[in-house]
C-alpha positions as CSV (number, residue, x, y, z in Angstrom):
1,X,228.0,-210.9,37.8
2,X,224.8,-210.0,36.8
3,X,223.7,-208.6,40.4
4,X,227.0,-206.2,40.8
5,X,226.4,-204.5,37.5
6,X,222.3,-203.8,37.9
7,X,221.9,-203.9,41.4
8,X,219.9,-200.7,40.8
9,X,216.8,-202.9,39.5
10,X,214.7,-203.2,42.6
11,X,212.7,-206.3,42.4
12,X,209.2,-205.2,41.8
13,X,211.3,-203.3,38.9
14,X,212.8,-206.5,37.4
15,X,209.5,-208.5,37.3
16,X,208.1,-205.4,35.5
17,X,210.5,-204.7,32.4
18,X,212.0,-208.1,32.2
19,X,210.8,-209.7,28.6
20,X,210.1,-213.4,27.5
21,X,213.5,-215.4,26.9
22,X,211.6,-216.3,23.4
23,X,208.4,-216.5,21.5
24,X,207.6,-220.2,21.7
25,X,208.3,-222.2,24.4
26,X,209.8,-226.1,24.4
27,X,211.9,-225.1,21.1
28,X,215.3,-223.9,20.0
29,X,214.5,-220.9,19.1
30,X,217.2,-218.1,17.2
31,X,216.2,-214.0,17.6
32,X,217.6,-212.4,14.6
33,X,218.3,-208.6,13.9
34,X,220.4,-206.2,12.7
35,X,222.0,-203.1,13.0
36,X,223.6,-200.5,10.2
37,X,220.5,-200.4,7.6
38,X,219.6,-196.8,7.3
39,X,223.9,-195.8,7.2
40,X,225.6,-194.1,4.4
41,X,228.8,-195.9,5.0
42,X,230.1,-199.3,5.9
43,X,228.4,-203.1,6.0
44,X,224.8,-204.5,7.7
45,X,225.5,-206.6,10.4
46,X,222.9,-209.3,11.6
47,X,223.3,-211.5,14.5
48,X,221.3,-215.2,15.4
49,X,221.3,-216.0,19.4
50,X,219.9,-218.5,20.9
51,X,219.4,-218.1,24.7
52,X,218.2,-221.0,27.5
53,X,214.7,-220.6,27.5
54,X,214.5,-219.6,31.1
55,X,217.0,-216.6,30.5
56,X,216.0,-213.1,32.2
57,X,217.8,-210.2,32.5
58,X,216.1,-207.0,33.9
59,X,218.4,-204.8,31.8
60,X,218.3,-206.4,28.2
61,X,216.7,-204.5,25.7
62,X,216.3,-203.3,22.1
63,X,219.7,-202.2,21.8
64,X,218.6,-198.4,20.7
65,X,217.2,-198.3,24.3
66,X,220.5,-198.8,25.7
67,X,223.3,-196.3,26.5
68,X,226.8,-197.8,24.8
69,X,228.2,-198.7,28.0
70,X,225.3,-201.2,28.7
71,X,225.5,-202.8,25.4
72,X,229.2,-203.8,25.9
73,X,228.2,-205.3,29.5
74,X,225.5,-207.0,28.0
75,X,227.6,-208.6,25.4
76,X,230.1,-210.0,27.6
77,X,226.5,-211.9,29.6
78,X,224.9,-212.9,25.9
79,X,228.3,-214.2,24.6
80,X,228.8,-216.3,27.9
81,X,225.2,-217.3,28.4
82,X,224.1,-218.1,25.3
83,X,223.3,-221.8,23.6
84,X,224.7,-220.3,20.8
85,X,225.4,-216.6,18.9
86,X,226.7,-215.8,15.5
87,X,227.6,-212.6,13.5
88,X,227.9,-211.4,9.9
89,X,228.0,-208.7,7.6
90,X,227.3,-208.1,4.0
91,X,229.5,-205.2,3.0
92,X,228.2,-201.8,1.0
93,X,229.1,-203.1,-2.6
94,X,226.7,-205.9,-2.1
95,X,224.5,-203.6,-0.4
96,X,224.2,-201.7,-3.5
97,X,224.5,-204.6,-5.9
98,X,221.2,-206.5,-4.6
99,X,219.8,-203.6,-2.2
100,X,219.5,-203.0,1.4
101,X,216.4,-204.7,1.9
102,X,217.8,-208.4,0.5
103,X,221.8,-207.6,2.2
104,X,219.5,-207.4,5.4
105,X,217.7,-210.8,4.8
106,X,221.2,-212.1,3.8
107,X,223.2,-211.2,6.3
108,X,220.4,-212.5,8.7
109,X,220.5,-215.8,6.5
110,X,224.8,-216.0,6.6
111,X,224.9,-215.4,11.0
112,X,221.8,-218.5,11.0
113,X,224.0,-220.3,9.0
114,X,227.3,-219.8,11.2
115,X,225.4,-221.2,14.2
116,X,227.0,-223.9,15.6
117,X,223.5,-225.6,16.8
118,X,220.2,-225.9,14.7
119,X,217.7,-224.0,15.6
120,X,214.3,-225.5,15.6
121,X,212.2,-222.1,14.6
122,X,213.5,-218.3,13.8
123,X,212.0,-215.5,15.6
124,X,213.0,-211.8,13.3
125,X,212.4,-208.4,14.0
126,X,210.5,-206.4,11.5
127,X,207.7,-207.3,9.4
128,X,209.4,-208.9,6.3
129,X,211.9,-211.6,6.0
130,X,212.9,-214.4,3.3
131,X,212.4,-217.8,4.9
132,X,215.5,-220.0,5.7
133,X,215.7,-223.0,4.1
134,X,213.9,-226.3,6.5
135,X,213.4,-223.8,9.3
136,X,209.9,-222.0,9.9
137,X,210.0,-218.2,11.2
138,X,207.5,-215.8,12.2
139,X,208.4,-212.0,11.8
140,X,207.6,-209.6,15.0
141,X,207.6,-205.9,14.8
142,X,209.5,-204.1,17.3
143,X,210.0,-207.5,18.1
144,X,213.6,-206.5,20.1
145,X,211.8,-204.3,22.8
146,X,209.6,-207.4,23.2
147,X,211.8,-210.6,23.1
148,X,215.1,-211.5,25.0
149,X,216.5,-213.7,21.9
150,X,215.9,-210.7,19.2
151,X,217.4,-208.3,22.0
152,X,219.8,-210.4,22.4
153,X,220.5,-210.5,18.5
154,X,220.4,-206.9,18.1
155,X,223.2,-205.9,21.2
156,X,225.4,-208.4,19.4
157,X,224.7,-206.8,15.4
158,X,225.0,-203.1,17.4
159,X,228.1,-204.1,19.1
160,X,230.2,-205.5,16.4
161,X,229.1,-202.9,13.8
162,X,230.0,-199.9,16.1
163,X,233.5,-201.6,16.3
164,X,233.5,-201.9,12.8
165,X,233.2,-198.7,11.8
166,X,235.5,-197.2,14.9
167,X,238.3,-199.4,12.9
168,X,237.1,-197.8,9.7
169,X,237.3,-194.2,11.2
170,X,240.5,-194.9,11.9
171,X,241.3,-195.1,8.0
172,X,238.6,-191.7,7.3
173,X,238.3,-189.8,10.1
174,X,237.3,-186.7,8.0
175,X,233.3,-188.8,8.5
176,X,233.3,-188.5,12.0
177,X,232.1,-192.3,11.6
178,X,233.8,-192.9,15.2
179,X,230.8,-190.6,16.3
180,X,227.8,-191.6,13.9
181,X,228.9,-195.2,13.1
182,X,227.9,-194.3,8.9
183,X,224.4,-193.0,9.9
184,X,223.4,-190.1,8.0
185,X,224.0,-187.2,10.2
186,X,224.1,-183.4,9.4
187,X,228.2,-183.3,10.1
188,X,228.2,-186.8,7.8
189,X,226.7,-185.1,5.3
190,X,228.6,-182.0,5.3
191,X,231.7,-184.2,4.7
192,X,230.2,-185.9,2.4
193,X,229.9,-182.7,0.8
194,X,233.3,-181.3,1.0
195,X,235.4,-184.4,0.9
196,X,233.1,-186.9,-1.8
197,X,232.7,-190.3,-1.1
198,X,235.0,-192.7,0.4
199,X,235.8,-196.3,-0.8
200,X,233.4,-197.8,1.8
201,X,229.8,-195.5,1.3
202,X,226.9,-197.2,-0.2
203,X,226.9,-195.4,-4.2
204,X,223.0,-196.1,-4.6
205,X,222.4,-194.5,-1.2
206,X,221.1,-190.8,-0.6
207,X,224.4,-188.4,0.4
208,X,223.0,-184.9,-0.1
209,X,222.3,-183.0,2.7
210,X,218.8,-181.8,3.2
211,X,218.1,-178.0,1.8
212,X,218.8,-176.9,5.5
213,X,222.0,-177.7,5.5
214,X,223.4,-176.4,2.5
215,X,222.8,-172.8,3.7
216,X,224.8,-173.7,7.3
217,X,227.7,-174.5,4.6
218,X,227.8,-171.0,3.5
């Protein structure tokens, strides 16, 4: 499967982009990330995968790199190849009850703790995490353009939030969220603006437009 969709990759190619399965070798090790921090609208998502350590894959990247139609084919590889995956989400009214910062670290802590198997160490992206109880971490900036597992992690949180808030545009399309998946864009903010805030927006986020856009709405 995996040669019929990239059989673009030449093989000087692969052995240039392809990243390390994981940080540390001879453990179980889970990438963690997530996906929907900076939005307006709708829940953070984090995902935990753990991946054989002699995975590659020449396409799989921070998920940001990725067009939409490769993060959907490389879901369908992490959820067949990996040792084990797991997804949750904190929605906005916990967002805005204990912040973005700590519904990050605990939706990070909720998919580690939906694992079916144990991980023996944590690898997270970012720089700041709260550790999980009996299992050491080590944080790594940018660490999904530099890690299979956390790429891994943050295809899956991308993934299942975009469908997420596709279902939810079906219930307010008037956000466009279909489009910009919560994220504060100038049309967001506009209808923001003109419509107020729906049931699922973040209250203790930002919703006015910048100065810029108030004069297109004139």
């Amino acid at each position: 499967m995996f040669e019929r969709n990239f059989s673009t990759f030449r093989p000087q190619q692969q052995a240039e982009t392809m990243l390390p399965a994981q940080h540390t070798q001879g453990m179980l090790e889970a990438g963690l990330d997530e996906a929907g921090r900076g939005c307006l609208a709708g829940p953070v998502v984090a995902a935990a995968v753990i991946l054989p350590e002699k995975f590659t894959h020449p396409q799989l990247n921070d998920s940001k790199k990725l067009s939409e139609v490769q993060r959907f084919q490389l879901r369908e590889v992490i959820l067949e190849i990996a040792i084990s995956w797991a997804v949750a989400e904190v929605p906005h009214d916990r967002i805005d009850q204990i912040n973005i910062l700590n519904a990050s670290f605990e939706a990070m802590h909720l998919a580690v703790g939906k694992l079916h198997v144990k991980p023996d160490f944590l690898l997270v992206d970012g720089n700041r995490f709260r550790p999980f109880p009996d299992i050491p971490h080590q944080c790594m900036v940018k660490g999904d353009g530099r890690f299979l597992n956390i790429a891994a992690a943050s295809v899956l949180a991308k993934t299942f939030r975009d469908e997420l808030m596709e279902s939810l545009d079906q219930q307010h399309p008037e956000y466009g969220w279909k489009q910009n998946k919560g994220y504060p864009t100038g049309f967001h903010r506009k209808a923001i603006e003109h419509c107020g805030l729906s049931p699922y927006h973040r209250r203790t986020f930002n919703h006015l437009p910048p100065p810029s856009l108030f004069q297109d709405m004139h």
